[in-house]
MDAnalysis code that builds the backbone (N, CA, C; Angstrom):
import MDAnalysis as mda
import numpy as np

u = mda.Universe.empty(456, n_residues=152, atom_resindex=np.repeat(np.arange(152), 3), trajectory=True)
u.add_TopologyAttr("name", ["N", "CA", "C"] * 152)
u.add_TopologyAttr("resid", np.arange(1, 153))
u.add_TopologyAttr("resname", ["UNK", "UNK", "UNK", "UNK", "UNK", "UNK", "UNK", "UNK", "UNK", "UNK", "UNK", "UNK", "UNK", "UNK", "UNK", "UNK", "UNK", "UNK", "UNK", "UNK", "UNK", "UNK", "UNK", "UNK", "UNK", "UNK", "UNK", "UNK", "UNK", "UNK", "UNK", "UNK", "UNK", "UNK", "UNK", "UNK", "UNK", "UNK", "UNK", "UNK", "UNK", "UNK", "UNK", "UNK", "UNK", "UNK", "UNK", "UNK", "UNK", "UNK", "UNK", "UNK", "UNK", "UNK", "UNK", "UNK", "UNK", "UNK", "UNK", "UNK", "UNK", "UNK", "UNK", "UNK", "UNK", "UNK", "UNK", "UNK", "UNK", "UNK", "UNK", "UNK", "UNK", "UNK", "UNK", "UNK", "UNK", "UNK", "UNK", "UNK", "UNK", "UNK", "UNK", "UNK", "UNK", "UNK", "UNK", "UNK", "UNK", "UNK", "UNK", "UNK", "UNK", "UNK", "UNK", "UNK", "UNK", "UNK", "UNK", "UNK", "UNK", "UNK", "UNK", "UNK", "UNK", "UNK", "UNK", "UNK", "UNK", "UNK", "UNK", "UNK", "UNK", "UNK", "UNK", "UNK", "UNK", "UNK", "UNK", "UNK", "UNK", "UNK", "UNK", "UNK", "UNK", "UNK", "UNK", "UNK", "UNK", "UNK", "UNK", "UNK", "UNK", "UNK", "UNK", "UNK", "UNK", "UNK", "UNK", "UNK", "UNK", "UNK", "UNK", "UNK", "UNK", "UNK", "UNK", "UNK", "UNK", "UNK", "UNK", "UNK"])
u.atoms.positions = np.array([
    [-13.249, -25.098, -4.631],
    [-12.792, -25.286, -3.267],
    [-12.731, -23.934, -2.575],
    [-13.254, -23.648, -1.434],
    [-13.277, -22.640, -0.798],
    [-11.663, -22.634, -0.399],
    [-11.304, -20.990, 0.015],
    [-10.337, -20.829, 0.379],
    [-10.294, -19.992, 1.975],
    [-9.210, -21.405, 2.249],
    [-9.464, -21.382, 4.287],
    [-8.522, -20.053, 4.629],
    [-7.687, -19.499, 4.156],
    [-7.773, -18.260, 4.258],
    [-8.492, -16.425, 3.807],
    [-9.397, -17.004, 3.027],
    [-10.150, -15.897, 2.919],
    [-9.335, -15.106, 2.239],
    [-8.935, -15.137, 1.626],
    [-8.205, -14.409, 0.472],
    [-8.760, -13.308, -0.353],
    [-9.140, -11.949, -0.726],
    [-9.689, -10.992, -1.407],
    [-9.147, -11.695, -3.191],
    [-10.151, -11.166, -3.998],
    [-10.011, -11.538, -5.589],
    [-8.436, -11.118, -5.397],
    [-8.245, -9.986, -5.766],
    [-7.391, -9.288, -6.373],
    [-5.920, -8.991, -5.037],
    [-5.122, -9.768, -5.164],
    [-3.671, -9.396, -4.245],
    [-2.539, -8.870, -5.015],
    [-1.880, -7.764, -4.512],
    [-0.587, -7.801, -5.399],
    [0.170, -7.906, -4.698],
    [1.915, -8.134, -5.298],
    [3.073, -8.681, -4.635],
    [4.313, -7.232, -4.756],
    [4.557, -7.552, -3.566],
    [5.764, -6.129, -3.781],
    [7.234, -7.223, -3.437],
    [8.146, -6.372, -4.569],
    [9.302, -7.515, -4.615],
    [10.250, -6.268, -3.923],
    [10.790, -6.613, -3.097],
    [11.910, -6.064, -1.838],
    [13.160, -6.694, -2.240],
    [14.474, -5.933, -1.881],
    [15.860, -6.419, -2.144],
    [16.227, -7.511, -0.731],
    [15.377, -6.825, 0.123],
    [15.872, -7.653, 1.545],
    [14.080, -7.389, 2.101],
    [13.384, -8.610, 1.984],
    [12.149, -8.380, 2.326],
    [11.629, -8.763, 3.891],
    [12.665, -9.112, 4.831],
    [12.538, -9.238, 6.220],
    [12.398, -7.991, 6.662],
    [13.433, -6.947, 6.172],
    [13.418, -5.534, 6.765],
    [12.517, -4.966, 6.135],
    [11.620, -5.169, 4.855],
    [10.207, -4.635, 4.395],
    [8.944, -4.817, 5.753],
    [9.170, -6.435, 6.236],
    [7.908, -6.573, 6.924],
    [8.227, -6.031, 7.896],
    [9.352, -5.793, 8.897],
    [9.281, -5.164, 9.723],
    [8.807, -3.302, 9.590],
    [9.247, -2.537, 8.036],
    [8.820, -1.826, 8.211],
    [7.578, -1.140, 7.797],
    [6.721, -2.226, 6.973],
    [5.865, -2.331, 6.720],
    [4.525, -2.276, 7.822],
    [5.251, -3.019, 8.679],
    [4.329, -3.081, 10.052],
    [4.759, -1.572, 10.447],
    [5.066, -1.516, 11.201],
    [5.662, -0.077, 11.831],
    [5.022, 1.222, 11.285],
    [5.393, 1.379, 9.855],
    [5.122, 2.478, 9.197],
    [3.699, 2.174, 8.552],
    [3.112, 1.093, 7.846],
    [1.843, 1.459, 7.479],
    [0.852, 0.505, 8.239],
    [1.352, 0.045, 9.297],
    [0.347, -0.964, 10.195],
    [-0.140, -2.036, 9.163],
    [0.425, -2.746, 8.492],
    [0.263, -3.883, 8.172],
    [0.858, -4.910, 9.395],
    [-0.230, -6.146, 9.102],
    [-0.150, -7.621, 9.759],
    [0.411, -8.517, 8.893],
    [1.467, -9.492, 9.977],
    [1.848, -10.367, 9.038],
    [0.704, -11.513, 9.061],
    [0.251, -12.034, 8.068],
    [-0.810, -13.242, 8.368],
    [0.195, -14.635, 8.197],
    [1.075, -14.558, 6.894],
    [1.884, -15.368, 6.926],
    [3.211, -15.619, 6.143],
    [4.056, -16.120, 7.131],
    [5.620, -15.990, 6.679],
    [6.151, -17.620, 6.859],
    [6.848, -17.973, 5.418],
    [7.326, -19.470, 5.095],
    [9.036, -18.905, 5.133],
    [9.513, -19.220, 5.502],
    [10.998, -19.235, 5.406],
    [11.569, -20.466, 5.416],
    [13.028, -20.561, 4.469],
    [13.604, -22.139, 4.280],
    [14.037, -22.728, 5.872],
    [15.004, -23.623, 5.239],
    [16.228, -24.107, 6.513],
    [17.278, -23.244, 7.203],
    [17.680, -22.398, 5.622],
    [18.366, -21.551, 6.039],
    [18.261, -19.896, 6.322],
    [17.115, -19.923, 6.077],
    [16.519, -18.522, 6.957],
    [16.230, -17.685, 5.948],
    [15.821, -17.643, 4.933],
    [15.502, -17.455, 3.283],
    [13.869, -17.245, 3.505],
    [13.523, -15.942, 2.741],
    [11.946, -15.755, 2.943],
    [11.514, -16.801, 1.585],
    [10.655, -17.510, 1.353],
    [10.160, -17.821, 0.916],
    [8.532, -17.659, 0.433],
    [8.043, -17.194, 1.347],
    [6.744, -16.745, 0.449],
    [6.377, -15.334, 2.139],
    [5.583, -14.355, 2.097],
    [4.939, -13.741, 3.309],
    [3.663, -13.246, 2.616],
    [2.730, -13.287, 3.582],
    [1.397, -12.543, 3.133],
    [1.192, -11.551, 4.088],
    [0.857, -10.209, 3.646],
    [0.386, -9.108, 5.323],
    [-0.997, -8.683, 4.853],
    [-1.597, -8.437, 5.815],
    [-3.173, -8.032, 5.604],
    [-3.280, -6.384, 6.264],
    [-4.135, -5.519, 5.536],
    [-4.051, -4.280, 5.878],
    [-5.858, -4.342, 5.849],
    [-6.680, -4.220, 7.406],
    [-8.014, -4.196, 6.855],
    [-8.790, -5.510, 6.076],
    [-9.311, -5.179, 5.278],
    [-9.520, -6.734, 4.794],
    [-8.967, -7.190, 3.256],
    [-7.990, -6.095, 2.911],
    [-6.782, -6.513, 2.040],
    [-5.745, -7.212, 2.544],
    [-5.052, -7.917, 1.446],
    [-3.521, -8.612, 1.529],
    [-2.487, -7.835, 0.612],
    [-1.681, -8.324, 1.099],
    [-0.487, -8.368, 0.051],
    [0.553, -9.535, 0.405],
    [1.022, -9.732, -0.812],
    [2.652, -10.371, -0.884],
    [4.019, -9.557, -0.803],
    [4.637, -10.111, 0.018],
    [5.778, -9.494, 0.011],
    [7.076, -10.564, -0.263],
    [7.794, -9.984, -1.551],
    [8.818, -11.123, -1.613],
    [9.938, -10.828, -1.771],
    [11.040, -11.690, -2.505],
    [12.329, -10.913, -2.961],
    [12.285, -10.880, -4.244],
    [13.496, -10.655, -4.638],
    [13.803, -10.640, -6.313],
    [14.674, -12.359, -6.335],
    [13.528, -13.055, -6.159],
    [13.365, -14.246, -7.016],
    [13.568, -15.008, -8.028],
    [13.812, -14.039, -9.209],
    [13.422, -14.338, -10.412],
    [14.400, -13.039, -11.348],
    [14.918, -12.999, -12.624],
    [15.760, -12.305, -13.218],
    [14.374, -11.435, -13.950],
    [12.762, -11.116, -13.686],
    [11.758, -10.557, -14.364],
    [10.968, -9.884, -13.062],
    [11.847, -9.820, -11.420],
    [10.835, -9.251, -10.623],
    [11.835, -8.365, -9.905],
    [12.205, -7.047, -9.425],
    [12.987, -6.642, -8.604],
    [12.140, -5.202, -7.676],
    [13.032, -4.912, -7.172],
    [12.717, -3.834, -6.497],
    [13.130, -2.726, -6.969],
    [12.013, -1.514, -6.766],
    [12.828, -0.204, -7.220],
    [13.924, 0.239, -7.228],
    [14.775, 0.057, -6.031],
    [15.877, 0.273, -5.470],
    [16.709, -0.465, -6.907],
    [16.516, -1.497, -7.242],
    [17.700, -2.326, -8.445],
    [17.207, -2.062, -9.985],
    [16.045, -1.164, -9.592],
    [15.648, -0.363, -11.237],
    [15.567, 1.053, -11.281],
    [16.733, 1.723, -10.627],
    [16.772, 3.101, -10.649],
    [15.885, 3.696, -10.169],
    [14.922, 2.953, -9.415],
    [13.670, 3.965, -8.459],
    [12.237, 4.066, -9.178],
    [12.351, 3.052, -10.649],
    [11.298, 3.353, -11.251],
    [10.054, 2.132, -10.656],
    [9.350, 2.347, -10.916],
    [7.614, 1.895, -10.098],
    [7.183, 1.649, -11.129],
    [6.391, 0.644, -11.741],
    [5.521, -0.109, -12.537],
    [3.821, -0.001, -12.465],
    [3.788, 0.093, -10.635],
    [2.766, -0.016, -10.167],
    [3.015, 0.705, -8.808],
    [1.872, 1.350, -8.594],
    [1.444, 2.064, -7.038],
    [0.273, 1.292, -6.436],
    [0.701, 1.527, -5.318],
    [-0.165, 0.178, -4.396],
    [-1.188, 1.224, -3.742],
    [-2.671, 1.624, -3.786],
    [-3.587, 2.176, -3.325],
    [-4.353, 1.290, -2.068],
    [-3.989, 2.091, -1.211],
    [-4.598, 1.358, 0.410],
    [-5.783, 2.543, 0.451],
    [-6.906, 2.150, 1.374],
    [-8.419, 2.579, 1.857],
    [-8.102, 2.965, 3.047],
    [-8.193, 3.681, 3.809],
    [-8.337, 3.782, 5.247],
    [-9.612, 4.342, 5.550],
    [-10.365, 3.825, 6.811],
    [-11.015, 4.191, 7.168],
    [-11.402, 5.834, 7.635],
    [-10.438, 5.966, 8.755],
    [-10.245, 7.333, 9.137],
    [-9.002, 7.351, 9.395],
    [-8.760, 8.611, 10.041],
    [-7.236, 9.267, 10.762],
    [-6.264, 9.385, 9.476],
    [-6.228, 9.406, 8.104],
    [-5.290, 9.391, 7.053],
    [-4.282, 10.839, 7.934],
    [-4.469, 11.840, 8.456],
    [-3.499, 12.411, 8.637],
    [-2.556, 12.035, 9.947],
    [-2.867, 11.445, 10.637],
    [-2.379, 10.431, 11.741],
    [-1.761, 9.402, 11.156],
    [-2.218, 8.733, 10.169],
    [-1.672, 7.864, 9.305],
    [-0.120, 8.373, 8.703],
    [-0.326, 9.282, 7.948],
    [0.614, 9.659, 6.830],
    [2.126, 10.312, 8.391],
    [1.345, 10.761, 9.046],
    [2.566, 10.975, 10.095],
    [3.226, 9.908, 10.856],
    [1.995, 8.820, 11.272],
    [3.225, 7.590, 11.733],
    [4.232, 7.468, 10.967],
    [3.799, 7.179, 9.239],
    [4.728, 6.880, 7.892],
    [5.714, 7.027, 8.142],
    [5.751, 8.978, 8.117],
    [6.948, 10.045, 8.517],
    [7.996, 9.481, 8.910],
    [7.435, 9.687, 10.175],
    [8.152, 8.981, 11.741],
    [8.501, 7.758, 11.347],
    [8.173, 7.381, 10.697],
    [9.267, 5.458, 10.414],
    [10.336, 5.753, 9.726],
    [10.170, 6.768, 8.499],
    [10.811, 7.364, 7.602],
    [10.652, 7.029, 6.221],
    [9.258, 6.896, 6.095],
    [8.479, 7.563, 4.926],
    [9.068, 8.639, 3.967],
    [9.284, 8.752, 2.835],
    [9.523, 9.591, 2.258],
    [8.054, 10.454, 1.733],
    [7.658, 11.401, 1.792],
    [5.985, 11.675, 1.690],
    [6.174, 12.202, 0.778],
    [5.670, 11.799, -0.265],
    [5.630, 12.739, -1.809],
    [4.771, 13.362, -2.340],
    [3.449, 13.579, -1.164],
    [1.773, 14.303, -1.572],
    [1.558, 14.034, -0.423],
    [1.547, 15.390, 0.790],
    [0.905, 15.354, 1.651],
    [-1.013, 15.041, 1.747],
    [-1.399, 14.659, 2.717],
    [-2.668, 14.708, 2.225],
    [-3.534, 16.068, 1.824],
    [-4.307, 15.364, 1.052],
    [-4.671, 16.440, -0.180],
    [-6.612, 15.808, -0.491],
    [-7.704, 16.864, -0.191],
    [-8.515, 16.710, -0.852],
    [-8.546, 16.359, -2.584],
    [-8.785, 15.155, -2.796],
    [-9.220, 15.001, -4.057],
    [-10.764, 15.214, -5.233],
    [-10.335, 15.647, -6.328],
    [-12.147, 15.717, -6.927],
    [-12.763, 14.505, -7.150],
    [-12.621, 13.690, -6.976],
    [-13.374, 12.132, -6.885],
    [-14.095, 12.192, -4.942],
    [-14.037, 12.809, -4.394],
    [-13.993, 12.209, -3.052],
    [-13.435, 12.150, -1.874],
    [-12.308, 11.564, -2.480],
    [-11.402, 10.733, -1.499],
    [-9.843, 12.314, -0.765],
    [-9.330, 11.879, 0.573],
    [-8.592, 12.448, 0.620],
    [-6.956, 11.958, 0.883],
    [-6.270, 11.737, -0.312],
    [-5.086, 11.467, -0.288],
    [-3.866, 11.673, 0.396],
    [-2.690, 10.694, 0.492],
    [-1.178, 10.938, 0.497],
    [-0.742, 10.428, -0.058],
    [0.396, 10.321, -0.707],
    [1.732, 9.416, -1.152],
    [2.827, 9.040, -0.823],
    [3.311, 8.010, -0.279],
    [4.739, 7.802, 0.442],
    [5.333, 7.011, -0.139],
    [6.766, 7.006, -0.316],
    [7.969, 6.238, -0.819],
    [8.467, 5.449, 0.459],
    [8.346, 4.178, 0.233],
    [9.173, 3.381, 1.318],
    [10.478, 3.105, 0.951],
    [11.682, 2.633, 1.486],
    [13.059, 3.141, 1.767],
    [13.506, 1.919, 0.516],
    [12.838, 1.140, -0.385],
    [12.823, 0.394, -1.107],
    [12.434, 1.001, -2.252],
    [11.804, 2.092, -2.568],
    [11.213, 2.992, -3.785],
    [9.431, 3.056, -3.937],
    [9.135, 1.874, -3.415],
    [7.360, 1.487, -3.660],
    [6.736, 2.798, -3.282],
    [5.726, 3.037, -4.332],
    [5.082, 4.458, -4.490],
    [3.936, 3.255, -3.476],
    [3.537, 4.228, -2.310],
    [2.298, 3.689, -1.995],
    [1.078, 4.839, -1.528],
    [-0.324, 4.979, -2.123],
    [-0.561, 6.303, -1.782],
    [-1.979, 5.542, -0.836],
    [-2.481, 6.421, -0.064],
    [-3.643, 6.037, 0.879],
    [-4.713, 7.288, 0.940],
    [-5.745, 6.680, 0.758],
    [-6.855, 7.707, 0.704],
    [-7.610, 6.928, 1.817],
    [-8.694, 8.039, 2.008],
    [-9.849, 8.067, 3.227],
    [-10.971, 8.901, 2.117],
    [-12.140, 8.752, 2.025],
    [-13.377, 8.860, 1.542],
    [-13.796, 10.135, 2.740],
    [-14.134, 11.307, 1.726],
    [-14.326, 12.272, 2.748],
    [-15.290, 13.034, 2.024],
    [-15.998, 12.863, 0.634],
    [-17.220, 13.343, 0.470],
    [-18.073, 12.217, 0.230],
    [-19.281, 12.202, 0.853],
    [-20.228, 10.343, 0.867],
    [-21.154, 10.531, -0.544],
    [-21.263, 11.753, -1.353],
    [-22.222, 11.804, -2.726],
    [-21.408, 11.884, -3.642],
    [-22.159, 12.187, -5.450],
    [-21.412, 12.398, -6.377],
    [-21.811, 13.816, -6.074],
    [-23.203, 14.315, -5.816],
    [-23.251, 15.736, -5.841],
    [-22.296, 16.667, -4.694],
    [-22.084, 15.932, -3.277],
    [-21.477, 16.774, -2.931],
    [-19.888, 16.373, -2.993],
    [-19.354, 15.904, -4.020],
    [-18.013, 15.990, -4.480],
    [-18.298, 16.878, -6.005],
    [-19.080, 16.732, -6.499],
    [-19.242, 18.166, -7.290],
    [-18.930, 19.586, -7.059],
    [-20.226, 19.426, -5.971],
    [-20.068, 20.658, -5.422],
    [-18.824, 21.391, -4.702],
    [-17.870, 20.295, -4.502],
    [-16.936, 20.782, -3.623],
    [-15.544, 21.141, -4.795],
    [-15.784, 20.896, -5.917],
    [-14.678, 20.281, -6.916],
    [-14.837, 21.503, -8.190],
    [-16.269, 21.648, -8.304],
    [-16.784, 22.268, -9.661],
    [-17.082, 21.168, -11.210],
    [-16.542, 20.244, -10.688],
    [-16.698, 19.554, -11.815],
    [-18.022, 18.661, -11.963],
    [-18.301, 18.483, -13.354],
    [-18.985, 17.307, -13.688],
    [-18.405, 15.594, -13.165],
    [-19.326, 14.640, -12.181],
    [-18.777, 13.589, -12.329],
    [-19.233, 12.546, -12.810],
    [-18.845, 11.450, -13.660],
    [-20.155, 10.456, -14.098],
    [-19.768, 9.393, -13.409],
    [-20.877, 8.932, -12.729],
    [-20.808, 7.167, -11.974],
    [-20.204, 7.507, -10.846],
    [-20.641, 7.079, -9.965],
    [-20.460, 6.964, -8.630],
    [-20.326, 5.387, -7.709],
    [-19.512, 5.122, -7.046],
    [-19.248, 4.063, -6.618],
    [-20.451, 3.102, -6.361],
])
């Protein structure tokens, strides 16, 4: 069965202590869309999906006594959520700021390519965002010194 939302293979879910004030700052600070938000009778998130580009994510609560948020596990991260941006990553990483981003790797040429940041949202989620800023393997070699094998 095809799927009428167009869904990418691979989604992951970020579990929030209070995940209403995630989507709001989720939008704000990393320009995510909400595509879709189920809430109960009594005003209870029940499921949200946001799309960044032609990724998703889930955003939920701690649901379950096996899913929480950094914030209720001492700040520790399991997983870092890697977003693509097209361009502007340093325009990017400063809206973050300005929401109040915690920035833990300004952007930074990487030897793969790509040019990175890392930000902590006010929940603990490591989320880092790169932009593609050498288009070869040779000229990310060249720029790096290193040997690279396989190229995208």
């Amino acid at each position: 069965m095809d799927d009428p939302f167009n869904r990418p293979s691979l989604i992951s879910a970020v579990i929030y202590k209070d995940p209403w004030v995630a989507l709001d700052w989720l939008e704000k600070a990393f320009g995510f869309e909400r595509s879709m938000v189920i809430s109960d009778k009594d005003g209870n998130l029940g499921r949200a999906e946001m799309r960044f580009g032609d990724g998703t994510i889930y955003v939920g609560s701690e649901w379950a006594d096996f899913v929480a948020s950094p914030n209720s596990v001492g700040g520790k991260n399991t997983q870092s959520i890697h977003i693509h941006l097209k361009d502007a990553i340093d325009i990017h990483c400063g809206r973050a700021r300005e929401a109040g981003a915690v920035i833990l790797q300004e952007p930074t040429d990487q030897l793969y390519g790509d040019r990175t940041y890392r930000a902590r949202d006010p929940e603990g989620h490591v989320w880092t965002f790169g932009q593609t800023v050498r288009r070869s393997r040779e000229e990310a070699e060249e720029a790096s010194g290193l040997t690279i094998q396989g190229w995208h």
